[in-house]
Phi, psi and omega in degrees: 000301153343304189286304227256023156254323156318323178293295186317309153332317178290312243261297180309326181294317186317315190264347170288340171291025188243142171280157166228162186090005213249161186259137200240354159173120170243114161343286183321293163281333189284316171115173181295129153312147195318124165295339172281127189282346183246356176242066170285132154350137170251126140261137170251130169271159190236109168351143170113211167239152206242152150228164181246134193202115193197192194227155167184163194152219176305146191235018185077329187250144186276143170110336166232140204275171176268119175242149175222147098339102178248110161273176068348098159287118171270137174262136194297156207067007184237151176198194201230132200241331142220164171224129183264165179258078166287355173202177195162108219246151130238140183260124162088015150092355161203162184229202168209153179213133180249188175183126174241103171317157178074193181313334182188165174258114215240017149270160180260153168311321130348272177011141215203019196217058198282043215258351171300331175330100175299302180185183185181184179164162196258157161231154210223163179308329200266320195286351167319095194115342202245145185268125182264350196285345192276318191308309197301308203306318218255357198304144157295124172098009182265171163273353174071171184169144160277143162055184197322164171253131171271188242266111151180216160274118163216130191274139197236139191219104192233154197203146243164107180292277178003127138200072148258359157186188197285126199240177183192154202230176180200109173241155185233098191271096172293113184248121178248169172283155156288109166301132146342145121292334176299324172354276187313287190308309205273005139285350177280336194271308213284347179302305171279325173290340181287319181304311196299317196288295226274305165315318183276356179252011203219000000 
């Protein structure tokens, strides 16, 4: 009985042990993410919930829009399980967010050609709440992916046509442990010796 209250312990600290809330880059404070697609602002993610927070819309030069460019280090064994929309100012009823595995993004903002793409999808004023990461997996003409992005690089690419004035996004990037496999089962063992115990008591 012992050990397998000891498991639980284990079993519960394992998933609690994650931080949360912390903002891992504000425009505002941090400064403009890089505008260049093959030299993006560098982040590394951190178990918990992150947030991203920034501005776009005019970008001073005509004719172009303010892009900004983010990669991400995901760390092995770890992976990025959902990304929410937490706040969203948008120009033209929509705005965009990509994502290219590695380092950098190598279509220009232009482009009529999302197929280097890992995914993508447009959010709205309405995407406030909602986790987009399954929407980015499914973009047309992208190469696409299902459930989490697991351990490496990915360049995140968000953008805003509009720029008769300044608009602004907010995302809640979630980074989980990759589960165990054993993971499941021995919540499945222990899940049944409590039922048999629980059963035997009564």
């Amino acid at each position: 009985m012992r050990m397998c209250r000891a498991f639980v312990a284990c079993f519960i600290f394992g998933i609690s042990s994650v931080a949360q809330g912390a903002t891992f880059y504000n425009e505002a404070i941090d400064g403009d993410l890089s505008d260049l697609r093959l030299s993006p602002t560098s982040r590394t993610l951190e178990l918990g919930t992150q947030t991203l927070s920034g501005k776009f819309g005019p970008s001073g030069a005509q004719g172009i829009p303010d892009l900004d460019y983010l990669t991400v280090t995901v760390l092995a064994g770890q992976q990025i399980s959902s990304l929410f929309v937490r706040g969203a100012d948008v120009g033209g009823g929509a705005s965009f967010i990509g994502v290219q595995q590695g380092t950098q993004v190598t279509v220009p903002y232009t482009t009529v050609d999302p197929s280097p793409m890992l995914g993508y999808t447009h959010f709205y004023t309405s995407s406030v709440g909602e986790d987009i990461l399954p929407l980015i997996g499914i973009g047309p003409g992208a190469i696409g992916f299902q459930g989490p992005l697991g351990g490496g690089q990915y360049t995140f690419w968000i953008m805003e046509l509009a720029d008769d004035r300044e608009f602004s996004y907010s995302f809640e990037f979630e980074v989980m442990r990759v589960p165990a496999p054993a993971t499941a089962t021995l919540f499945l063992v222990l899940a049944a010796h409590f039922g048999g115990r629980r059963s035997r008591t009564h």
